[in-house]
C-alpha positions as CSV (number, residue, x, y, z in Angstrom):
1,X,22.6,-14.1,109.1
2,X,21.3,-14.6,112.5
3,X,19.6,-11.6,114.3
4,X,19.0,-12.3,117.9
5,X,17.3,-9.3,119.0
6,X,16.5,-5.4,118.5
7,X,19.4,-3.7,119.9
8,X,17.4,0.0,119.6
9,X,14.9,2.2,117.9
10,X,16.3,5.5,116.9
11,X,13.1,8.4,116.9
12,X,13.3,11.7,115.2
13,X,12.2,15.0,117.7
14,X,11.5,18.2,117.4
15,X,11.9,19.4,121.1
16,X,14.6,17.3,122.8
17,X,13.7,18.6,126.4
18,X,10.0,17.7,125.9
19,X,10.6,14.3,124.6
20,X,13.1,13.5,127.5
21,X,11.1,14.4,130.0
22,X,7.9,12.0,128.1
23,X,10.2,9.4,128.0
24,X,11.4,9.4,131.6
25,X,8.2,10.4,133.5
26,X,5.9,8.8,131.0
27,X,7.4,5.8,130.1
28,X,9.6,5.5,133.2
29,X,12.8,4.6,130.9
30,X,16.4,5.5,132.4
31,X,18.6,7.9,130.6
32,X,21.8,6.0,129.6
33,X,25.2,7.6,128.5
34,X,25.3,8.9,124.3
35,X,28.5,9.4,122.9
36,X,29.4,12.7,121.6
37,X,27.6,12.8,118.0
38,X,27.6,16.3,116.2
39,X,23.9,16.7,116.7
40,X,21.9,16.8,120.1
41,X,19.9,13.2,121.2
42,X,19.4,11.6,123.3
43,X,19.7,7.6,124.6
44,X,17.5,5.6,126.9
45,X,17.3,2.0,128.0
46,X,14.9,-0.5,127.5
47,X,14.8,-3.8,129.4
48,X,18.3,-5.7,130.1
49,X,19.6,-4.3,126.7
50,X,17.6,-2.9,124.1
51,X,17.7,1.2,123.9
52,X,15.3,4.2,122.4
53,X,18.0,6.8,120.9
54,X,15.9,10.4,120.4
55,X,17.7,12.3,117.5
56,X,16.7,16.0,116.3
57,X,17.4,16.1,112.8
58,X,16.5,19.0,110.7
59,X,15.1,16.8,107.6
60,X,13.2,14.2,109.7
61,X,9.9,12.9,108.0
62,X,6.9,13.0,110.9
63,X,3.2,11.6,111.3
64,X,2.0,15.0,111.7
65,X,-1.3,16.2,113.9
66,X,-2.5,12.6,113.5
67,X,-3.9,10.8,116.4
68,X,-3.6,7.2,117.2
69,X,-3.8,4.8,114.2
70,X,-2.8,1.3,115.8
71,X,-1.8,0.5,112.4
72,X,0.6,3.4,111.9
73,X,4.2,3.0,112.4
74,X,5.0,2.3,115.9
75,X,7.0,0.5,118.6
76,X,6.0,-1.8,121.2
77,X,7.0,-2.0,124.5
78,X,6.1,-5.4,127.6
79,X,5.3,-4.4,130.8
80,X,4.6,-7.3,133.8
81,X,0.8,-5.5,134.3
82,X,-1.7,-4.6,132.1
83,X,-4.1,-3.0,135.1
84,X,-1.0,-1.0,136.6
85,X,0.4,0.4,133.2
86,X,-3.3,1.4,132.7
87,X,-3.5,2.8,136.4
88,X,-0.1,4.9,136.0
89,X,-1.4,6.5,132.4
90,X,-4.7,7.7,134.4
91,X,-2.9,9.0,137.0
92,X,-0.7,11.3,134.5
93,X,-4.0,12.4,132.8
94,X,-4.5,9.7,130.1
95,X,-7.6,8.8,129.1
96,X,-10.1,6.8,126.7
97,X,-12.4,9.5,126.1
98,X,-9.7,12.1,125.4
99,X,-9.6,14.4,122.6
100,X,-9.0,11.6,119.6
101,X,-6.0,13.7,118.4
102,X,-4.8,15.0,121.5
103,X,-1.6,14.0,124.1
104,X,-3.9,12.4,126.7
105,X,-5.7,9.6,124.5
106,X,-5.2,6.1,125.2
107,X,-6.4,3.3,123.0
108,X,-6.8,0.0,125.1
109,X,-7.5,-3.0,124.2
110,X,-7.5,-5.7,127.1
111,X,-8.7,-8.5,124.8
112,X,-6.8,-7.4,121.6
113,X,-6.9,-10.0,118.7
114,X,-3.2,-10.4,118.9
115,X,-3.7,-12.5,122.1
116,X,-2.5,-9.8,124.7
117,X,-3.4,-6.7,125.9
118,X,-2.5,-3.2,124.7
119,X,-2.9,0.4,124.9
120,X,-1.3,2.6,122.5
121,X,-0.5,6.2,123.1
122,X,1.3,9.1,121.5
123,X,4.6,11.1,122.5
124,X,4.9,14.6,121.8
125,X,5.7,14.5,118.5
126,X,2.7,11.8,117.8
127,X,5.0,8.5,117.5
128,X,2.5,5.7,118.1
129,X,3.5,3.5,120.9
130,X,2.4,0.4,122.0
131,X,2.3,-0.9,125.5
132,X,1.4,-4.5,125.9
133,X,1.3,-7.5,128.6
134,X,1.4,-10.8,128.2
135,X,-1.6,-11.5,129.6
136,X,-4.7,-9.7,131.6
137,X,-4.1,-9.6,134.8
């Protein structure tokens, strides 16, 4: 078997309209054509051709009220700047010093030991997410 990339990551919701509009203002990702499954989602793209698909599902396992554990499950996500990703998240209300289990916290780590920079933040129903760069800029 040869696996040549991640084609997408499918995450369980509890408010499809709240998640959407996280993952299109927050994480500037495109809405993309779903096909007509029996239960509401919804898809997005990621790059040339990975996708997120968002799916309610009534016996979906969650994180809870956790807040950020960088060692949680999670997905990561490249951007070209560390500095403007960081910038944007400010300017929607993100922040360091944030209330540790709240929306708004950001965990950032520009000289992570991984070898890039990263901020990790939460969506609204406390998925971890990852943002990296390849380098500081």
């Amino acid at each position: 078997m040869e696996i040549r990339t991640i084609h997408h990551v499918s995450l369980t919701v509890t408010n499809l309209e709240q998640s959407r509009q996280f993952y299109r203002e927050i994480m500037s990702l495109p809405e993309i054509a779903r096909p007509a499954f029996p239960f509401p989602g919804a898809w997005f793209g990621i790059g040339e051709s990975q996708q997120l698909h968002l799916i309610i599902h009534s016996d979906a396992i969650f994180r809870g009220a956790k807040g950020i554990d960088t060692r949680d499950v999670h997905f990561a996500v490249r951007v070209p700047s560390f500095h403007e990703t960081i910038e944007f998240l400010r300017s929607r209300g993100y922040s360091e010093d944030a209330d540790a289990s709240g929306m708004l916290r950001m965990v950032v780590r520009p000289r992570a030991t991984a070898g890039f920079p990263q901020i990790y933040i939460l969506d609204p129903d406390n998925h971890v997410i990852e943002i990296n760069a390849a380098a500081l800029d």
